[in-house]
Backbone atoms as SQL, in Angstrom:
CREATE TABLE atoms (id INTEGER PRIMARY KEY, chain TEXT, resi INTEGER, resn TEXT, atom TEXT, x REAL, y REAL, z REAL);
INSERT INTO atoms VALUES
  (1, 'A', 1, 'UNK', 'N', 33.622, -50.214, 71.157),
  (2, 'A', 1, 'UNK', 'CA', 33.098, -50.533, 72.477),
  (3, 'A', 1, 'UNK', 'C', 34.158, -50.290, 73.527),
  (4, 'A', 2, 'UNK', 'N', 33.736, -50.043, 75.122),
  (5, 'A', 2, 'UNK', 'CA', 34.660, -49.704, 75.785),
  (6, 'A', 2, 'UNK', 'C', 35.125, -51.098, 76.581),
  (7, 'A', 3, 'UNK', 'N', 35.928, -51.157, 76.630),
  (8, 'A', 3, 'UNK', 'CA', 36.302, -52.660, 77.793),
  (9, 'A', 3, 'UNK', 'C', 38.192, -52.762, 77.509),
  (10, 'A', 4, 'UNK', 'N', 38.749, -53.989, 77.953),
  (11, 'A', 4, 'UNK', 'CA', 40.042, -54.060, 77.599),
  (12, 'A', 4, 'UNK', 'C', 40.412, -54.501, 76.071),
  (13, 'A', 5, 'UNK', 'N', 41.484, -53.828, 75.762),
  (14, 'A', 5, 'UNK', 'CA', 41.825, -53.794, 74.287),
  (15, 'A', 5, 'UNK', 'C', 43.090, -55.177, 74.586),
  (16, 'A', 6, 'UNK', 'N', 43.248, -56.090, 73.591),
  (17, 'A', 6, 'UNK', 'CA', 44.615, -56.852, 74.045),
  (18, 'A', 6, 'UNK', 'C', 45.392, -56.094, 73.262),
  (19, 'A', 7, 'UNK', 'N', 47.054, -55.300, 73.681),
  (20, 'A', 7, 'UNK', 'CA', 47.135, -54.845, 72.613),
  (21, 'A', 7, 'UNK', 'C', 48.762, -55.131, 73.388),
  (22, 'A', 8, 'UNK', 'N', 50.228, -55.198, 72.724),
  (23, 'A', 8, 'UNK', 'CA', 51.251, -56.396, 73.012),
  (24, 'A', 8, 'UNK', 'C', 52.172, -54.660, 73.659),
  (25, 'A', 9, 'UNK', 'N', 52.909, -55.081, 74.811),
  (26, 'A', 9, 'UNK', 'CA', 53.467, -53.641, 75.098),
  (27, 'A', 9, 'UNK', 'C', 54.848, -53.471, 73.967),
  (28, 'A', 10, 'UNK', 'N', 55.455, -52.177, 73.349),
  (29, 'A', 10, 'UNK', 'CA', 56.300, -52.525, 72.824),
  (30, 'A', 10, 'UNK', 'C', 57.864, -52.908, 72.631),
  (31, 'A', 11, 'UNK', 'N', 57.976, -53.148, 73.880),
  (32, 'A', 11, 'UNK', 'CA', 59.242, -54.429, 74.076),
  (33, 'A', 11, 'UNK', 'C', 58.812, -56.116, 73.614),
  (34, 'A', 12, 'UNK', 'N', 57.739, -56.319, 73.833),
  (35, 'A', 12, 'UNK', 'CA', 56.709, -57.413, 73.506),
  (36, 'A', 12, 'UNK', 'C', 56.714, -57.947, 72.085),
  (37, 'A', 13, 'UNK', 'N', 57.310, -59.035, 71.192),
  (38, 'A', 13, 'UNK', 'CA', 56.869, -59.360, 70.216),
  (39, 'A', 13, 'UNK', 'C', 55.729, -59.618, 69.934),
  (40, 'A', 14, 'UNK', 'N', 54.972, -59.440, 68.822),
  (41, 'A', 14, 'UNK', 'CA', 53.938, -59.541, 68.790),
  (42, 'A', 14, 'UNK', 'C', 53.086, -60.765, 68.943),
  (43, 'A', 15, 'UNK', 'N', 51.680, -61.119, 69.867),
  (44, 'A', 15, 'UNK', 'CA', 51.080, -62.261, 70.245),
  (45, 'A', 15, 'UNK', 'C', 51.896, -62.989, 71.526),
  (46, 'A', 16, 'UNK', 'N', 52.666, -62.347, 72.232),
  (47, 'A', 16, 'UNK', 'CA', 53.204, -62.753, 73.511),
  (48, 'A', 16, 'UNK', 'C', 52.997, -61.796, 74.093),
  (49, 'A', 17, 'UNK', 'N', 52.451, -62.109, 75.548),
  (50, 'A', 17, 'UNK', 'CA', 51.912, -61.477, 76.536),
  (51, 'A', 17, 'UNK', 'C', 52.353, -62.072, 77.853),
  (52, 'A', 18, 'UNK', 'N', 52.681, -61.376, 78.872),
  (53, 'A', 18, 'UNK', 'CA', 53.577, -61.903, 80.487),
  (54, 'A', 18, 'UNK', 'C', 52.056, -62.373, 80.615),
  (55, 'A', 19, 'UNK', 'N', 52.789, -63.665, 81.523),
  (56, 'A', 19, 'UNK', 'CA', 51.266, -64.406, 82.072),
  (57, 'A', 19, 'UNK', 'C', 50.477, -63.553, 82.833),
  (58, 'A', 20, 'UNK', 'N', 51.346, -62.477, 83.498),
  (59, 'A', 20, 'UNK', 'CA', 50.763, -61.861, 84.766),
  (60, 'A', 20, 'UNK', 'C', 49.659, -60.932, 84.044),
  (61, 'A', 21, 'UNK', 'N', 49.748, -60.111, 82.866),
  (62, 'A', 21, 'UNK', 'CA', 48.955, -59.782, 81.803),
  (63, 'A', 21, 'UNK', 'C', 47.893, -60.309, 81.442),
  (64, 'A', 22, 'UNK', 'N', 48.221, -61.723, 81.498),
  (65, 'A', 22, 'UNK', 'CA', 47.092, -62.882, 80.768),
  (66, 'A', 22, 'UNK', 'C', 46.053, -62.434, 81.504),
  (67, 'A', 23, 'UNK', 'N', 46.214, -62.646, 82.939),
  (68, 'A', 23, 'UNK', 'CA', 45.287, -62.977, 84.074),
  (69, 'A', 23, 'UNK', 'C', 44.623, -61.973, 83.878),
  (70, 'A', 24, 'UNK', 'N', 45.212, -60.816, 84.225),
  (71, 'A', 24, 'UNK', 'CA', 44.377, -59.567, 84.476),
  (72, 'A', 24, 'UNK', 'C', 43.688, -59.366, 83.446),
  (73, 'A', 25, 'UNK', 'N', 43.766, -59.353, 82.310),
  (74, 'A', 25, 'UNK', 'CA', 42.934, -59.588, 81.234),
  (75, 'A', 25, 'UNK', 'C', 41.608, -60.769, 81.378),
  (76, 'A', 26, 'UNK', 'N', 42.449, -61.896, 81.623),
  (77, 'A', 26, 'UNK', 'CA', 41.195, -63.051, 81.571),
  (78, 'A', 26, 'UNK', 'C', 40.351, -62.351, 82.795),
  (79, 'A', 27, 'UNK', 'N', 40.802, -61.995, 83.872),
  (80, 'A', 27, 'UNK', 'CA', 39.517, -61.197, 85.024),
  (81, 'A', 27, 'UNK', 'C', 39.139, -60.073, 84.406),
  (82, 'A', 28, 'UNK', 'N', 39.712, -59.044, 83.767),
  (83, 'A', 28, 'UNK', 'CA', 39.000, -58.492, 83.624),
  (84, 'A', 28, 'UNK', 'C', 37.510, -58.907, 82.121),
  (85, 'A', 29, 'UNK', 'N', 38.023, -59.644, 81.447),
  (86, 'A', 29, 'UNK', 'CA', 36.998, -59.935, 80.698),
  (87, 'A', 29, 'UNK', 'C', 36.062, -60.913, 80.817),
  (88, 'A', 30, 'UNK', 'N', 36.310, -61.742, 81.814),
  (89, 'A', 30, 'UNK', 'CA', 35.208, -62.300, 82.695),
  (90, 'A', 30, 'UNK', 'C', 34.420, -61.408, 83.359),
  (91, 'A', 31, 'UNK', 'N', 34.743, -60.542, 84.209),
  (92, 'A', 31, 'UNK', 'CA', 34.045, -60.011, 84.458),
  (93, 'A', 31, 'UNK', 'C', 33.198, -59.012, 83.755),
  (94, 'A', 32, 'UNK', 'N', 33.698, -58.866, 82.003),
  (95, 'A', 32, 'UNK', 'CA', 32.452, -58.048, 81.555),
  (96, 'A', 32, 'UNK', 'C', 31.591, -58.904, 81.281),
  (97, 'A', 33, 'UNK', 'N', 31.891, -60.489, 81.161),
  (98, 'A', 33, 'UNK', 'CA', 30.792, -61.399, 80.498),
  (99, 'A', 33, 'UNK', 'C', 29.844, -61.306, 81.488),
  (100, 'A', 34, 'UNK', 'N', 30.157, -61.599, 82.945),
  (101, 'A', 34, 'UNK', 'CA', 29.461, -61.469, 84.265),
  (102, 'A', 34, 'UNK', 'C', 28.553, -60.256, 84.621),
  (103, 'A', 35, 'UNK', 'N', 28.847, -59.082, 84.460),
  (104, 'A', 35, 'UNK', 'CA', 27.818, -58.064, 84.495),
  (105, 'A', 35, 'UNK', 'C', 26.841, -58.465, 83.379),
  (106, 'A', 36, 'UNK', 'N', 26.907, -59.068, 82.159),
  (107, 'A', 36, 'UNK', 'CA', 25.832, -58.792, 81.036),
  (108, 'A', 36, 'UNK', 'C', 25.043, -60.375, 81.862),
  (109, 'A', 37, 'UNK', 'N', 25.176, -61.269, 82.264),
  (110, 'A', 37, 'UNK', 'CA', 24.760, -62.420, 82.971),
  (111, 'A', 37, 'UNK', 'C', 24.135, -61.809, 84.037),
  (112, 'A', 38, 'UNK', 'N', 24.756, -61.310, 84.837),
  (113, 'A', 38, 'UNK', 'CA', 23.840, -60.755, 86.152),
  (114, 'A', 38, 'UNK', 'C', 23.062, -59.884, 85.633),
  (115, 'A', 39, 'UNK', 'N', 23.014, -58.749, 84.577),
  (116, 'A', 39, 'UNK', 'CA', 21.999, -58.419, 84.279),
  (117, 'A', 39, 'UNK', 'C', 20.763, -58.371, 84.115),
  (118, 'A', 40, 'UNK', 'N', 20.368, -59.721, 83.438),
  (119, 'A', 40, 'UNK', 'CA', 19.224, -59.996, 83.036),
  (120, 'A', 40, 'UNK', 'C', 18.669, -60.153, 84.301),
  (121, 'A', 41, 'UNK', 'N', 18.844, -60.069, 85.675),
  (122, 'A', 41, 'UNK', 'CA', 18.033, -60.118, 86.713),
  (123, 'A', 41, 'UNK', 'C', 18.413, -60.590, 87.818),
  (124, 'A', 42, 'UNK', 'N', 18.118, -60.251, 88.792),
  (125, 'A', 42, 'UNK', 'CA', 18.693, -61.129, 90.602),
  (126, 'A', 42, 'UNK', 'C', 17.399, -61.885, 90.779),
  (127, 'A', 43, 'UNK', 'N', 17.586, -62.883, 90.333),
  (128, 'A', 43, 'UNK', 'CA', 15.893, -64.085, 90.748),
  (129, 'A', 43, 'UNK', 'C', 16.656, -64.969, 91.856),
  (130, 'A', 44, 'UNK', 'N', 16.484, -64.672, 92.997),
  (131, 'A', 44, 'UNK', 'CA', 16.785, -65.323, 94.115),
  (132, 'A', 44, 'UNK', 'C', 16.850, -67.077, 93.866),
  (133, 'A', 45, 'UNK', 'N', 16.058, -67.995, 93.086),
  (134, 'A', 45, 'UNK', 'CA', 15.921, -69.217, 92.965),
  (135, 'A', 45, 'UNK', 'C', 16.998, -69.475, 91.543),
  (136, 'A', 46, 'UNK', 'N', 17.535, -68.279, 91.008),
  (137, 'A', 46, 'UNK', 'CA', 18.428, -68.885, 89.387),
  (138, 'A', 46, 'UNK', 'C', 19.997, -68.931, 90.108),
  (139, 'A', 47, 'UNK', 'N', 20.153, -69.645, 90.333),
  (140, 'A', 47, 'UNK', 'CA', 21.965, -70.385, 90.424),
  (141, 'A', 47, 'UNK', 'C', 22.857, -69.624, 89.549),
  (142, 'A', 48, 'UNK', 'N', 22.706, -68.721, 89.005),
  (143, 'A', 48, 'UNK', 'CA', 23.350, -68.200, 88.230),
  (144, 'A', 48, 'UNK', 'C', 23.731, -67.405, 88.679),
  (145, 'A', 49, 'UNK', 'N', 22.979, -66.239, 89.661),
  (146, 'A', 49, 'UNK', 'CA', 23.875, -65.079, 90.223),
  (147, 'A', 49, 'UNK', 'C', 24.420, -65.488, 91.225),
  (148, 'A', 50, 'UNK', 'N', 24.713, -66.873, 92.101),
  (149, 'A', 50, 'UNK', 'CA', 25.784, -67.317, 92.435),
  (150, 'A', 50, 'UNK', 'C', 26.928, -67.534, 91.848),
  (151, 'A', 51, 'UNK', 'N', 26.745, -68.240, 90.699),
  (152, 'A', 51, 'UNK', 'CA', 28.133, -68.755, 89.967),
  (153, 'A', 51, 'UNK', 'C', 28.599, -67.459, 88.933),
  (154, 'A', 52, 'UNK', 'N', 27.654, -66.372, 89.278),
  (155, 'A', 52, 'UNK', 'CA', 28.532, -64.982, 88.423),
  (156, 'A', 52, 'UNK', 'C', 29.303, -64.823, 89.780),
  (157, 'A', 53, 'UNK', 'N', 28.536, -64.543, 91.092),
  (158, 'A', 53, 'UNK', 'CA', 29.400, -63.800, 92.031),
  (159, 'A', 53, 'UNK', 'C', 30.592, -64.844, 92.887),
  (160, 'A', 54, 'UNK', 'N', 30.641, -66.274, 92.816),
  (161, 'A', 54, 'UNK', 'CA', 31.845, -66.884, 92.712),
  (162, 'A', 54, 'UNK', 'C', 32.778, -66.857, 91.379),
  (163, 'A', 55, 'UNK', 'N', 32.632, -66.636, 90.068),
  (164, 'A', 55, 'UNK', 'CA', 33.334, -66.542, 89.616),
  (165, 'A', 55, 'UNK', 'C', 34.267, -65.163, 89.853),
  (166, 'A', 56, 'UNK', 'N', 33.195, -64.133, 90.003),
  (167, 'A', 56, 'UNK', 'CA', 34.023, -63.044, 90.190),
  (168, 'A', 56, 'UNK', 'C', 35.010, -62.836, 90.864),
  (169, 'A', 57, 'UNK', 'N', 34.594, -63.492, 92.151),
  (170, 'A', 57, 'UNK', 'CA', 35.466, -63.709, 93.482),
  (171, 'A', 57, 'UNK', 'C', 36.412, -64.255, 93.322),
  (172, 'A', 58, 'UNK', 'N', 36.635, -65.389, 92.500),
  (173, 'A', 58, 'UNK', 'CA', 37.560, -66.201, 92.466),
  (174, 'A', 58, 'UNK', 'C', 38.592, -65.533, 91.043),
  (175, 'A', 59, 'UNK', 'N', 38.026, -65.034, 90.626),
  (176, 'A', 59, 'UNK', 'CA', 38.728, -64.429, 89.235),
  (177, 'A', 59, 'UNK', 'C', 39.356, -63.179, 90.373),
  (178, 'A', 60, 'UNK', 'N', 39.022, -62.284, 91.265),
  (179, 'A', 60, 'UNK', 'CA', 39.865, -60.736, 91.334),
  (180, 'A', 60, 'UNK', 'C', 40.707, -61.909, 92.410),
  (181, 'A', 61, 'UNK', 'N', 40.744, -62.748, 93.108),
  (182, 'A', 61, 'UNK', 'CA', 41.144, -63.323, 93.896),
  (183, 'A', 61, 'UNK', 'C', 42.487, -63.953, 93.268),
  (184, 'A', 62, 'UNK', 'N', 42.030, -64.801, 92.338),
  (185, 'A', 62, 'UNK', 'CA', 43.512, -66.156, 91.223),
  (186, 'A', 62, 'UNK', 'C', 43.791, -65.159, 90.592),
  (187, 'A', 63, 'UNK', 'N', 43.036, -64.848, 89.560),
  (188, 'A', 63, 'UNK', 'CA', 43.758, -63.958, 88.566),
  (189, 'A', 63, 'UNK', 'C', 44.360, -62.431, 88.917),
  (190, 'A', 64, 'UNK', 'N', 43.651, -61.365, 89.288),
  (191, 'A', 64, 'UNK', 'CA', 43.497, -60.092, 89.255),
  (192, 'A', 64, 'UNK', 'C', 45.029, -60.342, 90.841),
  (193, 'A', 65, 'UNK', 'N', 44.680, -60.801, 91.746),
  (194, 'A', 65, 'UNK', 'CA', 45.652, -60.924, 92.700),
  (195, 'A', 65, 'UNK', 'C', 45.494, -59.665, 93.593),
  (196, 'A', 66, 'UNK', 'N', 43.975, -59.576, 93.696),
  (197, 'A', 66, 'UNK', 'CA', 43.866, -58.365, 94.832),
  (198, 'A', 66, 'UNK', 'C', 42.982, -58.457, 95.796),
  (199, 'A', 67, 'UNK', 'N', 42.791, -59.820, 96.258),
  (200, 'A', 67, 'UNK', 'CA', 42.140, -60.223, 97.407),
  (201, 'A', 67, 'UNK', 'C', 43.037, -59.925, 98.381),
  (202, 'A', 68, 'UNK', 'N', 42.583, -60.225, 99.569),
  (203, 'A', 68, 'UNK', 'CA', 43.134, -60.539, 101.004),
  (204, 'A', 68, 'UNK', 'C', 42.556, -61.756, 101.962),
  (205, 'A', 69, 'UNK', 'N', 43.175, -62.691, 103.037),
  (206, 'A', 69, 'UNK', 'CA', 42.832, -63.418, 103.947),
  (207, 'A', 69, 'UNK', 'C', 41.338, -63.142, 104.131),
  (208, 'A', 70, 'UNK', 'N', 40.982, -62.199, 104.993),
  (209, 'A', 70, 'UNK', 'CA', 40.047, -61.648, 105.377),
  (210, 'A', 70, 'UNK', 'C', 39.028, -61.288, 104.692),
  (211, 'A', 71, 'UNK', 'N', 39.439, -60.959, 103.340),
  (212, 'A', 71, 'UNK', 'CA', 38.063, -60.374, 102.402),
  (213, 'A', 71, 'UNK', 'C', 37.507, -61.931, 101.869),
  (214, 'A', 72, 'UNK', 'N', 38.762, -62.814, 101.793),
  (215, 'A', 72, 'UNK', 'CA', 38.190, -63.939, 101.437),
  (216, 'A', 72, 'UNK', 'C', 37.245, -64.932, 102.543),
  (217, 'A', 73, 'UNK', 'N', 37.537, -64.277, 103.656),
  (218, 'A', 73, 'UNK', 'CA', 37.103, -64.950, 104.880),
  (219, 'A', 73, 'UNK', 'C', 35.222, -65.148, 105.059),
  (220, 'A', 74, 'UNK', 'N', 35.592, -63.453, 104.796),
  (221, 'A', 74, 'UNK', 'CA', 34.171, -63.142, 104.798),
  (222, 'A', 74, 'UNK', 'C', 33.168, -63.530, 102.975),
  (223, 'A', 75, 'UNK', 'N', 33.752, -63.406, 102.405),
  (224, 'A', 75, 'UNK', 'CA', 33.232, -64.198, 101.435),
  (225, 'A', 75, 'UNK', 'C', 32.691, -65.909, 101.708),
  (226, 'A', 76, 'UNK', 'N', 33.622, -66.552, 102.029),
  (227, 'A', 76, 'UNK', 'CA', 33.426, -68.076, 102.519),
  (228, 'A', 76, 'UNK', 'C', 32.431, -68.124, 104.176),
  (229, 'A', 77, 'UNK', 'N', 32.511, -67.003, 104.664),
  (230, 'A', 77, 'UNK', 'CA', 31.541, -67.038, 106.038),
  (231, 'A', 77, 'UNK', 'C', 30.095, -66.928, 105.293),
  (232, 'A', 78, 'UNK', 'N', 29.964, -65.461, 104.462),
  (233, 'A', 78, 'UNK', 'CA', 28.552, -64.817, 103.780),
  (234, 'A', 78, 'UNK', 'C', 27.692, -66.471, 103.416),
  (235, 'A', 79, 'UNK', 'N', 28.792, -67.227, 102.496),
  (236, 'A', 79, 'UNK', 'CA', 28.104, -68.062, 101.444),
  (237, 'A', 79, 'UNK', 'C', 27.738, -69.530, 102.652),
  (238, 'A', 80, 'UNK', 'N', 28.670, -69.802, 103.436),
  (239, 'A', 80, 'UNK', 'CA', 28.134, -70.901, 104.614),
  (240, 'A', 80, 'UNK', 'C', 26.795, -70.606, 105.243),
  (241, 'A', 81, 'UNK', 'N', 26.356, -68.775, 105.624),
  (242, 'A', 81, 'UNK', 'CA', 25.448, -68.707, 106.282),
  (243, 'A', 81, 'UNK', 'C', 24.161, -68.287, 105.562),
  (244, 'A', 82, 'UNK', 'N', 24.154, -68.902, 103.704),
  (245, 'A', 82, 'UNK', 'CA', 22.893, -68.403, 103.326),
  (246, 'A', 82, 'UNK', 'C', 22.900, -67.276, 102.351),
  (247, 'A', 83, 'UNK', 'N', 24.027, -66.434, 102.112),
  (248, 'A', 83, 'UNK', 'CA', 23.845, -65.569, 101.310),
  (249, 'A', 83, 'UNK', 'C', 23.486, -65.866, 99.858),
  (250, 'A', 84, 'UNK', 'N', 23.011, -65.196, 98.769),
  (251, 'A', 84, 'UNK', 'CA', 23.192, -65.825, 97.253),
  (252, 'A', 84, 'UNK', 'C', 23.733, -65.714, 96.709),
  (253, 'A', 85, 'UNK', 'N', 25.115, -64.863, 97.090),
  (254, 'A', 85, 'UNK', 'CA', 26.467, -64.483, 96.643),
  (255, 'A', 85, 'UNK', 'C', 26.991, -63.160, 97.416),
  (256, 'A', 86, 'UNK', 'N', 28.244, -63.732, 97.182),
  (257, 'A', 86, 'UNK', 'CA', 29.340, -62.651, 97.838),
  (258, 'A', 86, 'UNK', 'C', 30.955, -62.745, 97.310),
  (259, 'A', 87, 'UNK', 'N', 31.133, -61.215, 97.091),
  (260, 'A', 87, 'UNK', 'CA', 32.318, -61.186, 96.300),
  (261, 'A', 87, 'UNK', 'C', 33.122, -60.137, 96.573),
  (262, 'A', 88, 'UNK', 'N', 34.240, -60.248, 96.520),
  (263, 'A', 88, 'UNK', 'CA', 35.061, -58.983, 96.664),
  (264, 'A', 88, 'UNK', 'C', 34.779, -58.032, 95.482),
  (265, 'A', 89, 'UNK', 'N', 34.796, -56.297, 95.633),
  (266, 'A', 89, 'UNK', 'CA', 34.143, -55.575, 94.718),
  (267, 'A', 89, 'UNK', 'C', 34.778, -54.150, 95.274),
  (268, 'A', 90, 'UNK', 'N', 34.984, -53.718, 94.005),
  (269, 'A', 90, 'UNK', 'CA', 35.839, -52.241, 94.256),
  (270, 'A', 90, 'UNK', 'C', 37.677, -52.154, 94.237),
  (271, 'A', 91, 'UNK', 'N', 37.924, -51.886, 94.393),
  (272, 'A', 91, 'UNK', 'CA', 39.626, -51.515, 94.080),
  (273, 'A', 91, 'UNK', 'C', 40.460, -52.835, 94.314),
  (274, 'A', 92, 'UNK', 'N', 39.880, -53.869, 95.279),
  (275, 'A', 92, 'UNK', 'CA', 40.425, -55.063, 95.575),
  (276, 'A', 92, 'UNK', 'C', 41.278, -54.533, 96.834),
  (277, 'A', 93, 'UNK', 'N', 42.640, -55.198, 96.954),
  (278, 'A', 93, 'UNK', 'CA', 43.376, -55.122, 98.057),
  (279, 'A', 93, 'UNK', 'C', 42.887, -55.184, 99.273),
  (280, 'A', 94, 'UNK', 'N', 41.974, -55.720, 99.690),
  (281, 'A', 94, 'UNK', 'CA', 41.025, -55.478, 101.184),
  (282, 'A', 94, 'UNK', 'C', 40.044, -54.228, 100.647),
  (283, 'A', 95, 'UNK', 'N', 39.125, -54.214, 99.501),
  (284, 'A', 95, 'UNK', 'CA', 38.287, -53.504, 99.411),
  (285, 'A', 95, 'UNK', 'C', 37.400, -53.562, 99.845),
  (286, 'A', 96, 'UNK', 'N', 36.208, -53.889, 99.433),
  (287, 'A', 96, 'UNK', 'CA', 34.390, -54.253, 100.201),
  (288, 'A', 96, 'UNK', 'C', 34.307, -55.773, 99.689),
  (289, 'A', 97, 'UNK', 'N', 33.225, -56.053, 100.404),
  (290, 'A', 97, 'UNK', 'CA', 32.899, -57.063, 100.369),
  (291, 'A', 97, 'UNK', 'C', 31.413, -57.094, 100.041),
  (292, 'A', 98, 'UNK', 'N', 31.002, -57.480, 98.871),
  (293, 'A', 98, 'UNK', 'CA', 29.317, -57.395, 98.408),
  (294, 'A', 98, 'UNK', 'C', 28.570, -58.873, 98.426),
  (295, 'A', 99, 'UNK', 'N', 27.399, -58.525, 99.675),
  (296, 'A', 99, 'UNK', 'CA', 26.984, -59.983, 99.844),
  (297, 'A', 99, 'UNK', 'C', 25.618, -59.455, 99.571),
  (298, 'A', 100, 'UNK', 'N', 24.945, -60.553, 98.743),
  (299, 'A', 100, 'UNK', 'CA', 23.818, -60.849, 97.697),
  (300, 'A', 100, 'UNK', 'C', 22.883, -61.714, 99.025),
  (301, 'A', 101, 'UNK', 'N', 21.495, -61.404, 99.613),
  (302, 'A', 101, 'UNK', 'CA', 20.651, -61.443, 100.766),
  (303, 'A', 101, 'UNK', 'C', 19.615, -61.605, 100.867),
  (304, 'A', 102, 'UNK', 'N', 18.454, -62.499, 101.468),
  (305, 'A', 102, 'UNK', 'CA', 17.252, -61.941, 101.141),
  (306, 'A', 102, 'UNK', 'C', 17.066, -60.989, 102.379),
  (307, 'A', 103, 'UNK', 'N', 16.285, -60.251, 102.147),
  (308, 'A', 103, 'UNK', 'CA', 16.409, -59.021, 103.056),
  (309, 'A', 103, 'UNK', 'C', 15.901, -59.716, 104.400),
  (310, 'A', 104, 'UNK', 'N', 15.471, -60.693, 104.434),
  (311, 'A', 104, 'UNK', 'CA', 14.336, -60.833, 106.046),
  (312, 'A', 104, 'UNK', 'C', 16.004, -61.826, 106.624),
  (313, 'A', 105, 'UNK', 'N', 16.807, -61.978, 105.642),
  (314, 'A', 105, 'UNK', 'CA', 17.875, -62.996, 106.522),
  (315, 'A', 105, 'UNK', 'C', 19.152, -61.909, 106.576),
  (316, 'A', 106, 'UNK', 'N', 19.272, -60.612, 106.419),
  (317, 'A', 106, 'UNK', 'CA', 20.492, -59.758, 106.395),
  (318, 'A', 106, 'UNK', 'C', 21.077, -59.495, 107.597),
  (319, 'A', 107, 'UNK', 'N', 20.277, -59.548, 109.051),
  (320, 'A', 107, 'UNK', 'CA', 20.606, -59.007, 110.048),
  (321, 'A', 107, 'UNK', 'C', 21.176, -60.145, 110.697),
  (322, 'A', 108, 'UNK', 'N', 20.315, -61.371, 110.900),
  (323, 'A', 108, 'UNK', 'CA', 20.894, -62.628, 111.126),
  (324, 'A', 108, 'UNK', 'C', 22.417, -63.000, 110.996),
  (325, 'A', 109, 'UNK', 'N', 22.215, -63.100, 109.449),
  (326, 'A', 109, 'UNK', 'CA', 23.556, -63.131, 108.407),
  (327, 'A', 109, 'UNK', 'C', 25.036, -62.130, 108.510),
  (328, 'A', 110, 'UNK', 'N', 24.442, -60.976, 109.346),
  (329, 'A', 110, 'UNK', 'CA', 25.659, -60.165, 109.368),
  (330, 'A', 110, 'UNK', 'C', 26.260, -60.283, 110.615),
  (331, 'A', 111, 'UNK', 'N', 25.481, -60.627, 111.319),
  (332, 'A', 111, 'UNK', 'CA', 25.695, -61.257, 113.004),
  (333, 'A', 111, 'UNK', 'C', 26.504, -62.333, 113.015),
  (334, 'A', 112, 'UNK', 'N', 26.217, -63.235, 112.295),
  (335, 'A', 112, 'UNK', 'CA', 26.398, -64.437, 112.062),
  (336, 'A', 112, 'UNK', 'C', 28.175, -64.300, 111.145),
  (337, 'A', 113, 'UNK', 'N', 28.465, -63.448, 110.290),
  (338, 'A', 113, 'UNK', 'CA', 29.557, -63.258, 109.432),
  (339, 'A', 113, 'UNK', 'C', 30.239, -62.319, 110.587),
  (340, 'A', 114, 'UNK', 'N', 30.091, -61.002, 111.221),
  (341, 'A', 114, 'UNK', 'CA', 30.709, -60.922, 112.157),
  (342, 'A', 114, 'UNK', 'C', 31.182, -62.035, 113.443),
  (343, 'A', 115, 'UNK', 'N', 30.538, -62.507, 113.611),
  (344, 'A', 115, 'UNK', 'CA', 31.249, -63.700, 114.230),
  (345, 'A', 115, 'UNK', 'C', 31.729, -64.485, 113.954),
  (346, 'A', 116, 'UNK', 'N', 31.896, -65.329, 112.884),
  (347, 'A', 116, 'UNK', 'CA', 32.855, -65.633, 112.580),
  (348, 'A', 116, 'UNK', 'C', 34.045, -64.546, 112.259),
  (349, 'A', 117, 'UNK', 'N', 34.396, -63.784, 111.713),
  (350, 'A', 117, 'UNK', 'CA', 35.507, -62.949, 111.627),
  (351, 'A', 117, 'UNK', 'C', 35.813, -62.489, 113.163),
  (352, 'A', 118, 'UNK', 'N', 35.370, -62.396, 113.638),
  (353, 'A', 118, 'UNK', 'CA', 35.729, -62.029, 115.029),
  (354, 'A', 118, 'UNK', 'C', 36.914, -63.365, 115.770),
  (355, 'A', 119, 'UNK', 'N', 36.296, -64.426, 115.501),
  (356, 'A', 119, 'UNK', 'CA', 36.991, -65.681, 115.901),
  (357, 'A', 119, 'UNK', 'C', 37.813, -66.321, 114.900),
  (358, 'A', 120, 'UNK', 'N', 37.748, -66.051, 113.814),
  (359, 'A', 120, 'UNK', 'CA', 38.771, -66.340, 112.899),
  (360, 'A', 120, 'UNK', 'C', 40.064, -65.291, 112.326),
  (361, 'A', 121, 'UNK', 'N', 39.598, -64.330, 112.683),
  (362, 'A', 121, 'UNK', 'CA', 40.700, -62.976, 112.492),
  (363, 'A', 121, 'UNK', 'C', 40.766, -62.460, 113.684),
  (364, 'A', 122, 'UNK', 'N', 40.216, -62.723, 115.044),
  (365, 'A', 122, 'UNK', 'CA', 40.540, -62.063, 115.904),
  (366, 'A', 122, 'UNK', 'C', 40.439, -60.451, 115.855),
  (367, 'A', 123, 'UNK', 'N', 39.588, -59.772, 115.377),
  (368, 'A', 123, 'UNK', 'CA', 39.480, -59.000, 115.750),
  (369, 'A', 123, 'UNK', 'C', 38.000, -58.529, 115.083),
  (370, 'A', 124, 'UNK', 'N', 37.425, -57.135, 116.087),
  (371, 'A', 124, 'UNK', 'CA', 35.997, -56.997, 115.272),
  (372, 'A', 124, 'UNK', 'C', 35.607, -56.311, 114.221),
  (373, 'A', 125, 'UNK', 'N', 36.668, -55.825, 113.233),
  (374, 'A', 125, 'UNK', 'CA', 36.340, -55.313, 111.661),
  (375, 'A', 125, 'UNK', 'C', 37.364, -55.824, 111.730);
């Protein structure tokens, strides 16, 4: 199967791993558990594709260590104004930001998340 292999680098005795290793591992294999969870469906009323897309967030964020202020900003704005999740997604470092919507509340909601970032980061992207 394809995903991360644990496998010890070889300066590394074997079954010791740098914590900083750990992490990126534990995110990245959370997050394969999380795609097969979100899979089974986006049902707007199951709590679940929230707590996949906060875990995610919070896993590339603690663990992975490739969030930013701002990407987190807008994550914590998305989820105050209604979204059903929102997570940082793609390369990290200030990558995108993927917010989960019902479509009749997206325009509202993005109005609403631009403004706050506007007044909390001072500036308008």
């Amino acid at each position: 199967t394809m995903g991360p292999k644990i496998v010890n680098p070889p300066d590394q005795p074997r079954g010791l791993v740098p914590l900083q290793r750990q992490r990126v591992l534990a995110h990245r294999l959370g997050q394969r558990r999380g795609v097969g969870r979100a899979g089974v469906g986006l049902d707007p009323d199951d709590v679940g594709i929230r707590r996949v897309q906060d875990e995610g967030h919070q896993s590339i964020r603690d663990d992975f260590e490739s969030s930013c202020g701002e990407a987190d900003r807008i994550v914590e704005s998305a989820m105050r104004h209604g979204a059903w999740g929102a997570r940082l997604t793609g390369a990290g470092w200030g990558g995108t930001v993927l917010v989960l919507a019902p479509a009749e509340r997206t325009v509202g909601l993005a109005k609403a998340v631009a403004a706050d970032f506007r007044r909390e980061i001072g500036r308008a992207e």
